[in-house]
DOTI-732700 format. One record per residue (C-alpha): residue in one letter; x, y, z negated. Coordinates in steps of 0.001 Angstrom, whole numbers, plus 500000, padded with zeros to 6 digits. Layout:
BEGIN
  code      c1      c2      c3
     A       X       Y       Z
...
# end
This chain:
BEGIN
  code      c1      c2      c3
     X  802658  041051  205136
     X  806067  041247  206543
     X  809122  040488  204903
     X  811358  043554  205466
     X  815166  043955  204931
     X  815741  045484  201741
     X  819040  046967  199981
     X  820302  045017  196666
     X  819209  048532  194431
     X  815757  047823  195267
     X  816548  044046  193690
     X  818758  045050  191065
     X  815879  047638  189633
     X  813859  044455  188837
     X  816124  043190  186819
     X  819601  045307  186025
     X  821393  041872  185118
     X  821514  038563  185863
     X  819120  036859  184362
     X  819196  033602  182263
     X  817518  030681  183433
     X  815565  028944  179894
     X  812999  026490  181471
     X  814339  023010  182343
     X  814313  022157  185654
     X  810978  020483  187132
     X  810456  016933  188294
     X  808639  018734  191316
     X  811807  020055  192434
     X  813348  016918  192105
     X  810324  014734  193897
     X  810764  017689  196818
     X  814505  017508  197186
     X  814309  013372  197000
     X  811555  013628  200159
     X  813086  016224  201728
     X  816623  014576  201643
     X  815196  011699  203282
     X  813509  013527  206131
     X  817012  014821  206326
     X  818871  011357  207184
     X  816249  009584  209212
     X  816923  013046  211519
     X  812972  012533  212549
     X  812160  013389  216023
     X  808689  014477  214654
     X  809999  017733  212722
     X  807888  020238  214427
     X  806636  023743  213290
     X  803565  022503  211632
     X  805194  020014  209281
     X  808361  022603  209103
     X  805937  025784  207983
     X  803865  023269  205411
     X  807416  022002  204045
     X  808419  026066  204087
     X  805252  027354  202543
     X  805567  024692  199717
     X  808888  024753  198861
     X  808116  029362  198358
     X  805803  028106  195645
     X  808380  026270  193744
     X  811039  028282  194018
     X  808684  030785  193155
     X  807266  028809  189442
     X  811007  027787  188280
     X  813611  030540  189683
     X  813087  033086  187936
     X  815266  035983  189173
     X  813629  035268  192917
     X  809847  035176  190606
     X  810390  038751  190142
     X  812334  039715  193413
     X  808797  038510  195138
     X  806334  039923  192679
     X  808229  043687  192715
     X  807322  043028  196989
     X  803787  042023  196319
     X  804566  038120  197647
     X  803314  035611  196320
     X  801971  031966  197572
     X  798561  032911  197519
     X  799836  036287  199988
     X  801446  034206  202233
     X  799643  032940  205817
     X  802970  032011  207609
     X  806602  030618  206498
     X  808053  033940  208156
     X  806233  036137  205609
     X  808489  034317  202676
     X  810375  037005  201480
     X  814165  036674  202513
     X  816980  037385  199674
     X  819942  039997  200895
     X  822973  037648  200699
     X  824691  040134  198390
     X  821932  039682  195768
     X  824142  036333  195015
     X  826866  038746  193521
     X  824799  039864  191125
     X  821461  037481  190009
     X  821782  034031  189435
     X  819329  032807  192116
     X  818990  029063  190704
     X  815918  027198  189446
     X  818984  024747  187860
     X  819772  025144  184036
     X  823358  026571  183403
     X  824280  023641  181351
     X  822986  020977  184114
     X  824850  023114  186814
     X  828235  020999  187929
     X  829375  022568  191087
     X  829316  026459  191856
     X  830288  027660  195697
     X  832026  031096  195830
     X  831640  033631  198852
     X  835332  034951  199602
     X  836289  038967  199782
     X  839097  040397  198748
     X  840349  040466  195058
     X  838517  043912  194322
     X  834583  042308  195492
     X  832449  040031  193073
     X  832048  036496  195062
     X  828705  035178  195944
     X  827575  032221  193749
     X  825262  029458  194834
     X  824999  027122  191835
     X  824298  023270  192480
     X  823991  019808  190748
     X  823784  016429  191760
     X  820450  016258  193635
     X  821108  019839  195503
     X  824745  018209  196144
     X  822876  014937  197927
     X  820523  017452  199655
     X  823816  019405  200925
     X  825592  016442  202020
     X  822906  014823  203578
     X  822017  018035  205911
     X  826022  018484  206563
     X  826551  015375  207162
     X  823259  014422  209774
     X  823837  017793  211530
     X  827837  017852  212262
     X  827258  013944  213728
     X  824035  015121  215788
     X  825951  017981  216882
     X  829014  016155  218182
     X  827498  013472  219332
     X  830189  010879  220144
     X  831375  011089  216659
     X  829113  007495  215582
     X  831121  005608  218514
     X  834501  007172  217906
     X  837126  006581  215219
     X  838794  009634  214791
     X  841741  010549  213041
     X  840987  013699  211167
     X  842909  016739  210359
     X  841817  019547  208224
     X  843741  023315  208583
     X  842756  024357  204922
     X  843487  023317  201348
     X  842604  020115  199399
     X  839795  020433  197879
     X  841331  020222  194521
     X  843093  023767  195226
     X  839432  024989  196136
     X  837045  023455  193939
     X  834357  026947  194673
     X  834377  026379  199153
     X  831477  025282  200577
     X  833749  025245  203744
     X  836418  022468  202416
     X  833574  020732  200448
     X  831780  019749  204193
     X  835075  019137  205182
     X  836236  016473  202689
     X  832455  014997  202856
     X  832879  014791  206635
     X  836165  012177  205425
     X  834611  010364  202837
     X  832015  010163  205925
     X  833973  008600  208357
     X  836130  007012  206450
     X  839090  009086  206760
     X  840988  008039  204013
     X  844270  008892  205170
     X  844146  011847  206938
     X  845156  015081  205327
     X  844617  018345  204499
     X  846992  020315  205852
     X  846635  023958  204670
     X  847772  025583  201589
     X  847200  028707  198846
     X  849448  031102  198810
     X  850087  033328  196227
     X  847201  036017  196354
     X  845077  033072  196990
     X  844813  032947  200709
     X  845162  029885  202931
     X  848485  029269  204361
     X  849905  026527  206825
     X  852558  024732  206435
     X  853848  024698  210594
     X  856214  021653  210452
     X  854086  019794  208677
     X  851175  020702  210921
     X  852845  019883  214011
     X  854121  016799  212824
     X  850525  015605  211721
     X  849401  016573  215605
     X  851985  015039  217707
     X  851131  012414  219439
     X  853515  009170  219217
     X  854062  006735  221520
     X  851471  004139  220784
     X  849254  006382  219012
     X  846684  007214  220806
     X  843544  007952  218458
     X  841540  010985  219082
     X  841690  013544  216618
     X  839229  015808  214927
     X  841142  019210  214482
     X  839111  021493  212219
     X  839671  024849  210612
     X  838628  028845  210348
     X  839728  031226  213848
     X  842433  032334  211721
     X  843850  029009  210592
     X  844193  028199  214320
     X  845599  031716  215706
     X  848459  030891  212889
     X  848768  027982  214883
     X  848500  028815  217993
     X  851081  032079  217281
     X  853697  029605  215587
     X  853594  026954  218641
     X  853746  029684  221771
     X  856886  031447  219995
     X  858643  028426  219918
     X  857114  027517  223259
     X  855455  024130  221979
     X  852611  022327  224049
     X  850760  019669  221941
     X  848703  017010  224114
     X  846217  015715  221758
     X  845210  012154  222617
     X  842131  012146  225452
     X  838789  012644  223858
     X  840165  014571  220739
     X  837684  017370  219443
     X  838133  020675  217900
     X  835787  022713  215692
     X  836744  026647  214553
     X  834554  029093  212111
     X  834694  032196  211017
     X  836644  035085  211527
     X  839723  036942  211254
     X  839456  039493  208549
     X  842846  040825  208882
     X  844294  037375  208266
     X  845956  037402  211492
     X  845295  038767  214751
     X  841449  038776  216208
     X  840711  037662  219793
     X  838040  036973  221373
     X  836629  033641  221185
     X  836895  032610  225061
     X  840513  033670  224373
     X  840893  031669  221768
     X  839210  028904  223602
     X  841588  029072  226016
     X  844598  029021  223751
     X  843489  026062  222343
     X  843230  024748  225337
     X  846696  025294  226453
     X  848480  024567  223451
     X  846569  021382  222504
     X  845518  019930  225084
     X  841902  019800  223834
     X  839238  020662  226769
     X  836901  023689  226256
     X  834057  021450  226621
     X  835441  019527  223525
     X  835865  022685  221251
     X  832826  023359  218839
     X  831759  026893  216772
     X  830276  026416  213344
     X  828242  029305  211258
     X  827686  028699  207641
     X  827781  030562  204551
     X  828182  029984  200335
     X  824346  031085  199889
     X  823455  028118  202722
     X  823266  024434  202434
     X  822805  024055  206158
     X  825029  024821  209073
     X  824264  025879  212712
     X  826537  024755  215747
     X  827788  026392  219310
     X  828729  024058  222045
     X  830801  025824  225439
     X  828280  028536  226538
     X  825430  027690  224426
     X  823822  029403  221515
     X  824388  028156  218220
     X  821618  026436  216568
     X  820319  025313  213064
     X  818826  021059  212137
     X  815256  021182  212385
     X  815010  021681  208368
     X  816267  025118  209101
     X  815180  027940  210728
     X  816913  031546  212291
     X  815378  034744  212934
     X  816816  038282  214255
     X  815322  040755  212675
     X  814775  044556  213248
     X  816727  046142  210196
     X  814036  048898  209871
     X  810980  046749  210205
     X  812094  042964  209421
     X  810141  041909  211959
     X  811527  039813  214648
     X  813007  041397  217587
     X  812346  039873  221124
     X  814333  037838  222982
     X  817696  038932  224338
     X  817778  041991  221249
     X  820163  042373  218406
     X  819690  042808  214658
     X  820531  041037  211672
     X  820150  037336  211120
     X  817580  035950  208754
     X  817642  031954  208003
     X  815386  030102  206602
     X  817073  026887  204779
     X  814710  024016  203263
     X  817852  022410  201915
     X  818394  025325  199410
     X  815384  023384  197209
     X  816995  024427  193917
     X  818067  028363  194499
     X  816666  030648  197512
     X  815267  029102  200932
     X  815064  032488  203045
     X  817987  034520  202747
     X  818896  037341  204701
     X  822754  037769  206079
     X  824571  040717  207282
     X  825681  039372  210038
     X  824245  040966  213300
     X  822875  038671  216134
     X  821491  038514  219714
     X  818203  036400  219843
     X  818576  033068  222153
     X  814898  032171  222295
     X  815122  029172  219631
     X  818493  029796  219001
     X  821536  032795  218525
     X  824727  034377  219272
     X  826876  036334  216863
     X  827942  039881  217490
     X  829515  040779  214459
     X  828981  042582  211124
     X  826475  044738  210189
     X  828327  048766  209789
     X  829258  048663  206073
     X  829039  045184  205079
     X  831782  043703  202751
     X  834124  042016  204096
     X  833598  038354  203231
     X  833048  034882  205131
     X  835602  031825  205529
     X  838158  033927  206902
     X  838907  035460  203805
     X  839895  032527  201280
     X  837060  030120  200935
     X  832946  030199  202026
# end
């Protein structure tokens, strides 16, 4: 069998509301999520598709015995572990199913951290419910993937600046949670977060203070690690070519952009806005990195300069046809379908509505399916 893309009424008739979760959570889960963490930080070279489908296949019949709401998602399909012959037949959750079941095998009152999906103030946010164990888990995949993926980061000190919010002011992003683990990560004790929430909730900069926490003194001459949503740095970039202002961040300084625009400022394309950077930084294309993540994910995917983006070996991305689910062929659009082993204690295949163009063993965004909310980092948080 196939998993297909289905619409959320097809989920919502199995179960109207959200539905409570009364078991207490297994020490299976747990054992899974303690060997799959450390799989995670010893960044084996052995992951391979055998011992990635095995991990897959076991993990569907967990998730499967203690989450309910996905239980009966699977059994209205006809899925279950016994139906299954390959990890891509795991039946994939629309990412708008998060608005409205809670998709978590963790009891409410053992749940201590919630990540919200942004849209505006008229849309019901996403919810991806964690605890301590799926917060190691998170970490641990943020953490090992972001260093693999910019690879000079283990013999660099950095000085770090973040274009969002504290994450006191955001306590529901995924986005500025990776971000402040990235500093506790390297150490970054004193660098700041330089963005702010405005009054309908959206993410502001402060400009002077920016700049000021950019220039480069005399004497100063740490690389920095610049990151931030598209829109964070178009603010930027808008606010330093008005008043004509060229920053030269110090030699070997990196940049890394997600999301999108969402009518928080201008759109342009992202070689454009590779460029931009480039002029008004200082910071080489070559040095700028894309990241794609979500609320419902626990695993992000990277884009180097002219590459495709790609997911850690504990995670998995397919383009599917949107009338058959089945994977298209290579160089095709449809709709992206991941497949996170991170997400131990709520969904592992989950199916976006964001539209992408198959790159063999990796992807490249085109944009948003027709009629999908508006949502995504761009908004307020991810």
């Amino acid at each position: 069998m196939q998993a297909g893309v289905y619409p959320l009424d097809f989920l919502t008739g199995c179960s109207g509301k959200p539905a409570e979760t009364k078991h207490r959570m297994t020490s299976e889960l747990s054992k899974f999520a303690a060997r799959l963490r450390e799989l995670i930080l010893q960044l084996a070279s052995s992951w391979n598709e055998r011992q990635f489908g095995e991990l897959a296949v076991e993990l569907f019949a967990l998730q499967i015995a203690h989450n309910t709401p996905y239980r009966r998602i699977c059994e209205a399909r006809g899925v279950s572990p016994k139906t299954i012959e390959h990890w891509t037949q795991i039946p994939a959750v629309p990412t708008s199913a998060f608005k409205e079941l809670e998709l978590s095998s963790i009891p409410a009152d053992e749940r201590t951290a919630v990540f919200h999906s942004s849209g505006t103030t008229e849309q019901r946010p996403s919810r991806h419910f964690h605890n301590a164990q799926s917060l190691a888990v998170y970490e641990a995949s943020l953490w090992k993937w972001f260093q693999h993926s910019l690879s000079d980061l283990r013999f660099t000190i950095y000085d770090l600046r973040v274009l969002t919010p504290d994450p006191h002011q955001t306590p529901h992003s995924s986005l500025v949670h990776m971000f402040s683990t990235i500093q506790q990560k390297l150490g970054a004790n004193g660098s700041a977060f330089l963005g702010d929430m405005g009054n309908d909730n959206a993410w502001t900069l402060d400009f002077a203070r920016t700049y000021n926490a950019l220039e480069t003194r005399v004497g100063q001459q740490i690389p920095k690690l610049l990151l931030g949503t598209a829109f964070s740095f178009v603010h930027l970039l808008d606010f330093l070519e008005e008043r004509n202002l060229r920053l030269a961040l110090p030699a070997g300084s990196r940049v890394m952009e997600t999301g999108g625009y969402k009518g928080r400022s201008r759109t342009m394309p992202k070689a454009e806005l590779h460029a931009l950077i480039t002029e008004r930084l200082g910071v080489p294309q070559s040095h700028i990195i894309c990241e794609y993540g979500m609320s419902e994910l626990s695993s992000q995917a990277y884009q180097t300069m002219g590459g495709a983006f790609h997911f850690p070996p504990w995670a998995r991305a397919q383009v599917v046809s949107p009338e058959t689910g089945r994977a298209v062929a290579n160089g095709e659009t449809g709709l992206l379908r991941i497949f996170d082993l991170a997400n131990v204690f709520s969904v592992m295949a989950i199916q976006t509505e964001d539209l992408a163009l198959c790159r063999h063993e990796g992807f490249e965004l085109v944009g948003r399916a027709q009629l999908a909310e508006t949502r995504g980092c761009s908004l307020m948080t991810r």
